[in-house]
C-alpha positions in Angstrom: -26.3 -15.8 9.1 -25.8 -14.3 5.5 -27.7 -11.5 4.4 -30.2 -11.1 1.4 -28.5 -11.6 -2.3 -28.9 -7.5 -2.8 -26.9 -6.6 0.3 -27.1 -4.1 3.4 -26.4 -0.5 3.2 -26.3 -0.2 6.8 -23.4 -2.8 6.8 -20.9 0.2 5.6 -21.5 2.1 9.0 -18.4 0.7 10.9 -16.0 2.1 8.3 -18.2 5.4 7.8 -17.6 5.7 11.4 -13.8 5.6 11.9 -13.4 8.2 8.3 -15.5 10.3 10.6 -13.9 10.3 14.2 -10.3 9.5 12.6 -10.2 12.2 10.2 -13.2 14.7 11.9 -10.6 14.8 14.9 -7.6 15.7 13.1 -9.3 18.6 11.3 -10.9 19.7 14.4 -7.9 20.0 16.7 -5.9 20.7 13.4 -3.6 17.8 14.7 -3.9 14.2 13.1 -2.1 12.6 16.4 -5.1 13.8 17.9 -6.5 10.7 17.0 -5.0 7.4 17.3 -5.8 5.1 14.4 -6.1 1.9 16.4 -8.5 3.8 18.6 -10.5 4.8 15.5 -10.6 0.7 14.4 -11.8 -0.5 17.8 -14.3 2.1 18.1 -15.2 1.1 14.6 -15.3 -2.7 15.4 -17.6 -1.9 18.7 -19.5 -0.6 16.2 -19.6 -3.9 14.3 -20.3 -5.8 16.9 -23.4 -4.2 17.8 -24.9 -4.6 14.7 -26.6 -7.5 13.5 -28.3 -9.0 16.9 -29.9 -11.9 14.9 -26.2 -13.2 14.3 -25.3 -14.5 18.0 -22.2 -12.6 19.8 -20.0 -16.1 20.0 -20.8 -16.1 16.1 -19.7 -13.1 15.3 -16.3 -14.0 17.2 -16.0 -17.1 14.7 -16.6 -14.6 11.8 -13.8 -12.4 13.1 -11.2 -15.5 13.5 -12.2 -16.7 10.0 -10.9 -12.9 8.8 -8.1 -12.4 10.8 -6.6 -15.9 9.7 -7.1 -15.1 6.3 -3.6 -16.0 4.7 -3.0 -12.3 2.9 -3.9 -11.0 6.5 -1.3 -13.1 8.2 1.6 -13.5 5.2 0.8 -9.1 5.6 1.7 -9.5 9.7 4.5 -11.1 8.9 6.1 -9.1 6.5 6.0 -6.2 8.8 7.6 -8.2 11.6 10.4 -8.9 9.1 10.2 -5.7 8.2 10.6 -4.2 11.8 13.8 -6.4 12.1 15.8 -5.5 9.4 14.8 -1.8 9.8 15.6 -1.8 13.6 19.6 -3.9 12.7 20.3 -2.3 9.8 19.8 1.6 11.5 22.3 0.2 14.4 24.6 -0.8 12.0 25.0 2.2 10.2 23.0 1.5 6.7 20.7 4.0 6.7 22.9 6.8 7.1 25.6 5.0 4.7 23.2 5.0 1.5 21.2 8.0 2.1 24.7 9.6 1.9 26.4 7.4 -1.2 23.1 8.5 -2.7 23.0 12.1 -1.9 27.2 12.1 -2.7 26.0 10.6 -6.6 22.7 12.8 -6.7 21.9 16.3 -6.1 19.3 17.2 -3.4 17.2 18.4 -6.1 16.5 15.0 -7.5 16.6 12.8 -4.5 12.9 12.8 -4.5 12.7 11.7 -7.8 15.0 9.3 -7.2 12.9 7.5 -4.6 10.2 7.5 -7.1 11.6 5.9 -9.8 13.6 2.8 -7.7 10.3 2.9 -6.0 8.7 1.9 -9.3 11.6 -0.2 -10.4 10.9 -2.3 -6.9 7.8 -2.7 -6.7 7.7 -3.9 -10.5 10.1 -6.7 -9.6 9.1 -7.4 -6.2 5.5 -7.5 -7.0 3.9 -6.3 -3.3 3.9 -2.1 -2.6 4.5 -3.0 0.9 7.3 -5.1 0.4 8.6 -2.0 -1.6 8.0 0.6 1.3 8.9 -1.3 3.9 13.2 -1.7 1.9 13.1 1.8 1.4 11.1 3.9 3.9 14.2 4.0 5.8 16.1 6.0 2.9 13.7 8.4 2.7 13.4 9.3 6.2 17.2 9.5 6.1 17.1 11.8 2.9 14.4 14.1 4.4 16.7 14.4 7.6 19.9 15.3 5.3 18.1 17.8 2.6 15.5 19.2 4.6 12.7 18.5 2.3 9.1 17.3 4.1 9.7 13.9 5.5 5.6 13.7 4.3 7.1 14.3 0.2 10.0 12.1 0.5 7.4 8.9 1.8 4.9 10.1 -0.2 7.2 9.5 -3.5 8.1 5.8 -2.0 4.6 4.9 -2.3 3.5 6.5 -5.1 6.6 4.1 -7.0 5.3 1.7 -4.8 1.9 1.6 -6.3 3.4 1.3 -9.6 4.2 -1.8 -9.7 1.5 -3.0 -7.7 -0.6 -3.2 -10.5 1.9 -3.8 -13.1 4.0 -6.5 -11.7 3.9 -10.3 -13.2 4.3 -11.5 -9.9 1.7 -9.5 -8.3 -1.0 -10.8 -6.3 -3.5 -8.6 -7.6 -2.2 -8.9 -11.6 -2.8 -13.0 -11.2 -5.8 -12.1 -9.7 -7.3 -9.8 -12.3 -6.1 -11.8 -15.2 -7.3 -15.3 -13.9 -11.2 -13.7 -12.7 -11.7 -12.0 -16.4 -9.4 -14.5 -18.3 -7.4 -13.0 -20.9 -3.5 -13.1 -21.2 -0.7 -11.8 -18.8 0.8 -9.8 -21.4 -2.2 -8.6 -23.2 -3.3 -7.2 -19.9 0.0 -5.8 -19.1 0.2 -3.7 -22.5 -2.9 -2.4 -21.7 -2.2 -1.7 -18.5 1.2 0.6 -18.8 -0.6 2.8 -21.9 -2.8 3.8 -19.2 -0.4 4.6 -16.5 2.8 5.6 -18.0 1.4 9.2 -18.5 0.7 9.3 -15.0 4.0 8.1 -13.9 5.8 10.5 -16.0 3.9 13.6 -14.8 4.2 12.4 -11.1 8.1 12.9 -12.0 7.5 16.0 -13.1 5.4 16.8 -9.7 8.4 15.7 -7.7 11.2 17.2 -9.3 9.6 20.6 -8.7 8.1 20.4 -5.1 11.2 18.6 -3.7 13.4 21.3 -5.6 12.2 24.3 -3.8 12.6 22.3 -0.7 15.5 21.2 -0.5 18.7 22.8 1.5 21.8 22.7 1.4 23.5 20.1 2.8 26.6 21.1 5.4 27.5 18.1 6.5 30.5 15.8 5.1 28.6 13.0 3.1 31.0 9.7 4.7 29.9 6.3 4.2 31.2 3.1 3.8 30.1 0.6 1.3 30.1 -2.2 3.7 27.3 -1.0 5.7 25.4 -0.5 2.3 25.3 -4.1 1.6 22.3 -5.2 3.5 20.5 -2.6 1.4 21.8 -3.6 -1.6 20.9 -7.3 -1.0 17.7 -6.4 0.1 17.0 -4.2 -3.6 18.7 -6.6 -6.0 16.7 -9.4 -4.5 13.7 -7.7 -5.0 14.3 -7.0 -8.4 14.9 -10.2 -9.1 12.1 -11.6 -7.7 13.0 -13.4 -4.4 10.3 -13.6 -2.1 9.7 -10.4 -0.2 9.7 -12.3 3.3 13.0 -14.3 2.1 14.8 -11.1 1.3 14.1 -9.3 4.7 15.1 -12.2 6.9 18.2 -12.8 4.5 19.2 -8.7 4.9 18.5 -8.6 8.7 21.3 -11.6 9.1 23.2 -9.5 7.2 22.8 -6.3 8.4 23.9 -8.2 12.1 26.9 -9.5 11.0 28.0 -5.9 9.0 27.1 -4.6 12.5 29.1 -6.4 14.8 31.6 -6.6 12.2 32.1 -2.9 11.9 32.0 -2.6 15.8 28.5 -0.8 15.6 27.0 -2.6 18.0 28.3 -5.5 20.3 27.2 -9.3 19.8 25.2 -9.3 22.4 23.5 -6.2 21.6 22.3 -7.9 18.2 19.2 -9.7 19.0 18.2 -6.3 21.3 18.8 -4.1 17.6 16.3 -6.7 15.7 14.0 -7.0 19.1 13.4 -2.9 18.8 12.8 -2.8 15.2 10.1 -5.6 15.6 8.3 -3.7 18.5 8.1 -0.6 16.3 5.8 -2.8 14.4 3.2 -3.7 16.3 0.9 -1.0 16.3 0.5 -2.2 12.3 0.5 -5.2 12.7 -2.4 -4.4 15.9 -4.1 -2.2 13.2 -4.0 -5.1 9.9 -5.8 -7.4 12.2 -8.4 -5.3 13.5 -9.1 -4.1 10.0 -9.4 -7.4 9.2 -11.7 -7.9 11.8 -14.4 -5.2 11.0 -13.9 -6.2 7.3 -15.0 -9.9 7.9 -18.3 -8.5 9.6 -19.0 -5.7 7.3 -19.1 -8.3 4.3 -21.1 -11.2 6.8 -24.1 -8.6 6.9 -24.4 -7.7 3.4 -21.9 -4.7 2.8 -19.9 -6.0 -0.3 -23.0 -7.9 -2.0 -25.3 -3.8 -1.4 -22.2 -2.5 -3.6 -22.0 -5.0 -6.0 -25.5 -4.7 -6.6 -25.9 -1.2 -6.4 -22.9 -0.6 -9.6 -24.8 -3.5 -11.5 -27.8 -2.3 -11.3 -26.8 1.3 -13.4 -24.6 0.6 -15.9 -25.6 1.3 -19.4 -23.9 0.8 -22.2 -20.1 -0.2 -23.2 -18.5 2.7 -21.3 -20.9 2.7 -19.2 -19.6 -0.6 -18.5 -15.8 0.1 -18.2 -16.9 2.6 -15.7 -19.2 0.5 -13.8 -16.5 -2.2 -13.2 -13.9 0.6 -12.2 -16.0 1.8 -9.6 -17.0 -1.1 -8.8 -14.2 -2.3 -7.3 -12.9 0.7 -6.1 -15.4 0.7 -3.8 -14.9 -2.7 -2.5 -11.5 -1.7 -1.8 -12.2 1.2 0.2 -14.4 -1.3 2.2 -11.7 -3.9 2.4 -8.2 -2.0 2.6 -7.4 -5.0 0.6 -6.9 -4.8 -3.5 -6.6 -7.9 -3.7 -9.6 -9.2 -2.0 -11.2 -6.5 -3.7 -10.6 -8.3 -7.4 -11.3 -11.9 -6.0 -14.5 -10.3 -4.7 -15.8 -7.5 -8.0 -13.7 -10.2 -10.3 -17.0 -12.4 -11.0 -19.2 -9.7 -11.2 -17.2 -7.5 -13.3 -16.7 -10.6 -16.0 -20.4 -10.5 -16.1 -21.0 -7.0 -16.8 -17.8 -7.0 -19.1 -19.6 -10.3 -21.4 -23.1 -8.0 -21.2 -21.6 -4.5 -22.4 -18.5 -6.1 -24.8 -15.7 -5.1 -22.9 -12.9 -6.7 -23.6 -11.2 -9.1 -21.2 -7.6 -7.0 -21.2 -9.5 -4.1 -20.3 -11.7 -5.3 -17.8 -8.8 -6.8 -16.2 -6.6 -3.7 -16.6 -9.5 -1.1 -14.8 -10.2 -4.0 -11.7 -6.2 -3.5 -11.1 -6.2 -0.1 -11.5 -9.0 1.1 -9.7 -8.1 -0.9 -6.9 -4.8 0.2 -6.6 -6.3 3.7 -6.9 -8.1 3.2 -4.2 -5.4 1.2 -1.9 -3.4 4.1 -2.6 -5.0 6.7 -1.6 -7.3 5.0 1.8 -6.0 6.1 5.1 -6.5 2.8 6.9 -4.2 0.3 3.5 -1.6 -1.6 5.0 0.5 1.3 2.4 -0.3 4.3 4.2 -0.2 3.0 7.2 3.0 1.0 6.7 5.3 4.3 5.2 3.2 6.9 8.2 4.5 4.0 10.8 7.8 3.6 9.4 7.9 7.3 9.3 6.3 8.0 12.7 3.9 10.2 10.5 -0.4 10.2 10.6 -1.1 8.6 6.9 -2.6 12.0 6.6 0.4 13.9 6.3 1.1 11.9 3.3 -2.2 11.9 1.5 -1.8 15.0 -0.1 1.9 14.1 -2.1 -0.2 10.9 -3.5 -0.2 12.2 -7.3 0.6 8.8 -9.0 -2.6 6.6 -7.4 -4.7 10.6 -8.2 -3.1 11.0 -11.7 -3.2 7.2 -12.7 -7.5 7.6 -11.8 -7.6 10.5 -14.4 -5.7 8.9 -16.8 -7.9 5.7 -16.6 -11.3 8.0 -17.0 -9.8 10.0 -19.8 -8.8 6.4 -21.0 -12.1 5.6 -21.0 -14.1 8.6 -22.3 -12.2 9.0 -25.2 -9.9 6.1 -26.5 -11.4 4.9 -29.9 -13.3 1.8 -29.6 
C-alpha cells in the first residue's frame, strides 16, 4: 500500500534509529566495536517492520524481496564475494607483501599515502565503481600501514577518498549514465563541468595527505624483498581496471592468477588453494549480510512514503536559480543518506531535479553535475555505504575510524557550494 504523493516523515525513523544506537554506542563506551553494525541494521529493520500495520506482515516480506533482489544490490554481493576471493589467494601467495614493498622500495614512506590517493583516483576513473576500486587496493594499504607505521584508519581513508573520485567522474560509471540520461545533456559537457568543481578539492586532499601521513610515518627497519612474480595478480587486477574491464571479470581473472603464482611459488600447496579463496570469501559475509539488510529497510522506508516526504519537502522551498542548484544538491543528498545507494539516489531525485532545474533555468550540465556530486558526497561520507563499510571490513576497522580522514567527499561539498554561491552566471 503506497503512501500519499507528499510523503511520510515518520518513514525516516528506521535509519534515525541505527545513526543513534550505532554511533550513540560507540561515543558512549568510547569504543566503536561496542556496537556491531549488523546488530544496528536488524534492530533498525525490527523497527521497519513495525511500522505501517495497515500494510499486512506477509506484504511487507514481498516488499523486502523486491529490494534485496534489486540488480545493483545483488551485482554489489557479488563483487564482494569476488572480492573476498582474490583478497584471501592473493595474501597466501605473497602479493600483498610483495607490492606494498616494490612500492615502499620506489617511494618514500612519506608519500605512500599520497600515493594511494592518486592510483586510487586513477582507478576508480577507469574502473568506474568506488567499490570495485577499494576492494583491488584495500589490501596495499593495510600492508603499507603495517610497514610505515602510519594509522591503518589514514592509509584506507586515502583509498576511498581516490575512490570517490572517480565515482562521479567516470564515463563508465553507473551514477554518471545515470545523471546525464535523467537531466539530458551530453557526457562530456557534464564531465567538464564536473572536474572544475572537483579538481580543487582533489588537489588540496593531496596536500592533506602528504602532511598527516608525513609526521606519521616511521622508519622502516626491515629489508624491503619482493618478487615481481607475486605482484602480477595485482598488476592484472589495476591495468584491467584502467582499462575498463568489468570489475567482476577482473577479480575472478586475478584470483585464478593469484592461485597459480601461489602454488607456483610453493606458497601454498594445490590442495590448499580452494581453502586460501574459501577464507577470503568468508571474510565477506558480514558485508555482504549488512548490503542486504540495508537493502531491506531501504525498500520499506521508501514503501511508506520516506523518499516522496523528501522530495517534497526540497521542492517545496526553493527560490530562485541558486536557490535551485542548491535545492537539487540537497535534494539528493538526502536521498542518499536514506538509500546508501548513489545511484538509486539519481534514478530516484533525477525526475524531480529536471523539473526544478526547467523551473529556475539551470542548466542541464549543471544539474547533472550537482545530482553526482552530492550523492557521492553523501555515499562518501554515510557510515552504513557499501564504501565505508567495504574499506572498515577489509581493514577489520569500525567505518568510524575512517570517517574523520574523508577530506575529498568533505572538500569536494565545499567546493560545490562555493561553486555555487559565487561562479558568474
Amino acid at each position: 500500500m503506497k503512501q500519499k504523493k507528499n510523503g511520510n516523515a515518520i518513514a525516516l525513523l528506521p535509519i534515525g534509529v541505527f545513526l543513534v544506537i550505532f554511533i550513540g554506542a560507540g561515543i558512549l563506551s568510547h569504543d566503536f566495536y561496542t556496537m556491531p553494525a549488523i546488530v544496528g541494521f536488524l534492530i533498525a529493520l525490527m523497527v521497519a517492520f513495525m511500522q505501517n500495520r495497515r500494510v499486512r506482515f506477509a506484504d511487507k516480506l514481498a516488499i523486502i524481496s523486491k529490494g534485496i533482489g534489486e540488480e545493483n544490490i545483488v551485482t554489489m554481493c557479488l563483487i564482494f564475494l569476488a572480492a573476498g576471493a582474490f583478497s584471501g589467494t592473493i595474501k597466501a601467495a605473497g602479493g600483498v607483501e610483495s607490492t606494498v614493498n616494490l612500492g615502499l622500495s620506489i617511494m618514500p614512506a612519506s608519500i605512500a599515502v599520497v600515493g594511494l590517493f592518486i592510483i586510487g583516483c586513477f582507478i576508480s576513473l577507469s574502473m568506474g565503481t568506488s567499490v570495485g576500486t577499494i576492494t583491488a587496493m584495500a589490501p596495499i594499504g593495510v600492508g603499507i600501514a603495517e610497514k610505515t607505521g602510519i594509522a591503518l584508519p589514514i592509509c584506507m581513508g586515502a583509498i576511498v577518498c581516490g575512490a570517490m573520485f572517480g565515482d562521479n567522474l567516470s564515463m563508465i560509471s553507473d551514477t554518471t549514465i545515470a545523471a546525464v540520461r535523467t537531466q539530458g545533456c551530453e557526457m562530456k559537457d557534464k564531465f567538464k563541468e564536473n572536474f572544475l568543481i572537483v579538481l580543487p578539492a582533489a588537489v588540496l586532499t593531496a596536500i592533506l595527505f602528504f602532511f598527516l601521513a608525513r609526521g606519521g610515518a616511521g622508519n622502516i627497519d626491515k629489508d624491503l624483498e619482493y618478487q615481481i612474480i607475486r605482484v602480477v595478480p595485482y598488476l592484472v587486477v589495476l591495468i584491467g581496471a584502467l582499462i575498463g574491464i568489468n570489475v567482476f571479470v577482473v577479480l575472478i581473472a586475478g584470483t585464478v592468477l593469484a592461485a597459480i603464482v601461489g602454488v607456483g611459488t610453493g606458497a601454498f600447496a594445490l590442495g590448499e588453494m580452494f581453502q586460501k579463496m574459501g577464507e577470503g570469501v568468508t571474510s565477506m559475509y558480514d558485508i555482504t549480510v549488512i548490503s542486504i539488510i540495508v537493502a531491506a529497510i531501504v525498500a520499506l522506508v521508501k514503501e511508506y512514503g520516506g523518499i516522496d516526504f523528501i522530495l517534497n519537502m526540497i521542492k517545496r522551498n526553493i527560490k530562485g536559480q541558486k536557490g535551485g542548484e542548491f535545492g537539487i544538491s540537497a535534494l539528493v543528498f538526502l536521498v542518499d543518506c536514506c538509500t546508501a545507494n548513489n545511484t538509486v539516489a539519481i534514478v530516484m531525485a533525477g525526475p524531480i531535479a529536471k523539473e526544478i532545474s526547467e523551473e529556475f533555468e539551470v542548466s542541464p550540465r549543471r544539474s547533472a553535475s550537482l545530482l553526482d556530486i552530492f550523492a557521492s558526497v553523501g555515499q562518501g561520507l554515510i557510515p552504513y555505504g557499501a564504501q565505508l563499510l567495504t574499506a572498515a571490513g577489509l581493514a577489520s576497522l569500525s567505518p568510524v575510524q575512517i570517517m574523520p580522514y574523508l577530506f575529498y567527499p568533505i572538500l569536494m561539498g565545499i567546493s560545490a557550494v562555493l561553486f555555487i554561491l559565487f561562479r558568474r552566471r
